[in-house]
N, C-alpha and C positions, 0 to 999 in steps of 0.2 A: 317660353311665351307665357307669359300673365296670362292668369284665366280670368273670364267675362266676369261684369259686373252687374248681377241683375237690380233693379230695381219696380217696384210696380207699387200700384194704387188700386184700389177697390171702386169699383164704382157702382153704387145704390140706385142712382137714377139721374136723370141731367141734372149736372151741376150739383149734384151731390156725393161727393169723392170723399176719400181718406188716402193718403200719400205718405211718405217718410218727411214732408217737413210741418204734416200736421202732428203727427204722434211726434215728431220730435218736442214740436211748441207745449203739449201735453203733456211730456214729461218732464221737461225744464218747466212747468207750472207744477207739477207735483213736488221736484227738488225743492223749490224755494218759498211757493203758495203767493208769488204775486205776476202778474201779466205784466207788468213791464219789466220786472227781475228776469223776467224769463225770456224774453223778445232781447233784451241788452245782451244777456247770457250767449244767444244766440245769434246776435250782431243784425237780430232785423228791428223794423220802426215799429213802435207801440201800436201803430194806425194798422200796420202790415199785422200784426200778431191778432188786435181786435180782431181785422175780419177775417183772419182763418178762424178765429175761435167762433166769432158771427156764421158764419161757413155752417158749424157744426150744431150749433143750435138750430138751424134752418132745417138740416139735413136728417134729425132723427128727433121723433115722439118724447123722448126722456135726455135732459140735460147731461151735457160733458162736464160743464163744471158749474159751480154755482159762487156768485159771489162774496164774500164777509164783511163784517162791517166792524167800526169801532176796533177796542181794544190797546194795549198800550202802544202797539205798531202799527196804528189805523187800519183799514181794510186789507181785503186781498181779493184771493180767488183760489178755492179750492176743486179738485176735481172729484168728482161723484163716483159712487160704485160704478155706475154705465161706464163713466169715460175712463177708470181703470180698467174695466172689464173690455175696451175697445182698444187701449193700448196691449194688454194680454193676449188679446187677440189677436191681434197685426206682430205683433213679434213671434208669435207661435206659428204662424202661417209665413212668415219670412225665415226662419228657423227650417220651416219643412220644404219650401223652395231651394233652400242654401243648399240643404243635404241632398237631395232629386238633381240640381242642376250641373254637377260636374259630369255624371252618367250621361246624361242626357244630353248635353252641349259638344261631349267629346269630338266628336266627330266637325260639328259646325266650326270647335275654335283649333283642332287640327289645320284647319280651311281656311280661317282666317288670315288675311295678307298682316305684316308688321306694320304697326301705327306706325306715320311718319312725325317726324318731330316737329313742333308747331311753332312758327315764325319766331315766339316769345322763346322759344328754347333754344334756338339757332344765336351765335355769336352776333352779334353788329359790328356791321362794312359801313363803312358810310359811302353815300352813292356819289358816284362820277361827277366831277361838276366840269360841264361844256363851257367853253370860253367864245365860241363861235357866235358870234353874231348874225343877228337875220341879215341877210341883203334887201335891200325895199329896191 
């Protein structure tokens, strides 16, 4: 049996979260230093990436990333000590969830029933077609 999959998110105060697809957007901005490099990278919309990053400016006193200007590659957007320091953070604390959670779970995914296979994973029947007509 495949062991669980955990995933989780932090959450500072309403509506102010941190999750795995914002530190993912964070570090596809560190790899490349541009906000829609890193939103394409990651197959979401420029609009989608703005406001998780808008998200995170709301959510904390000291910026996640800061923008750049000019240059022979025009602007970008770099991340700040903070918003490394917040990815650091989130992987170190997923890191210690990973190693705690097969102890812990043992028993739960012993218990667990087998996924069953989901309609996209099942062969295609094409359905019945009735010849019968209504009587009026």
């Amino acid at each position: 049996m495949p062991s669980p999959v955990i995933r989780f998110r932090i959450d500072f105060a309403n509506d102010s979260f941190v999750g795995p697809g914002k530190i993912a957007l964070l570090e596809a901005i560190g790899r490349c230093g541009s906000l829609s490099q890193a939103a394409r990278n990651l197959g979401m919309s420029y609009r989608r990436a703005w406001l998780l990053i808008d998200s995170l400016r709301v959510a904390f006193r000291k910026p996640v990333t800061v923008a750049t200007t000019g240059g022979k590659g025009g602007g970008g957007v770099m991340l700040t000590e903070f918003g490394e320091g917040l990815i650091a953070c989130y992987r170190a604390l997923e890191r210690d969830i990973a190693a705690l959670a097969p102890g812990r779970l043992r028993s739960l995914t012993a218990a667990a029933a087998p996924r069953k296979k989901s309609a996209a994973a099942r062969p295609h029947r094409p359905l019945a077609r009735h010849s019968a007509r209504r009587q009026s």
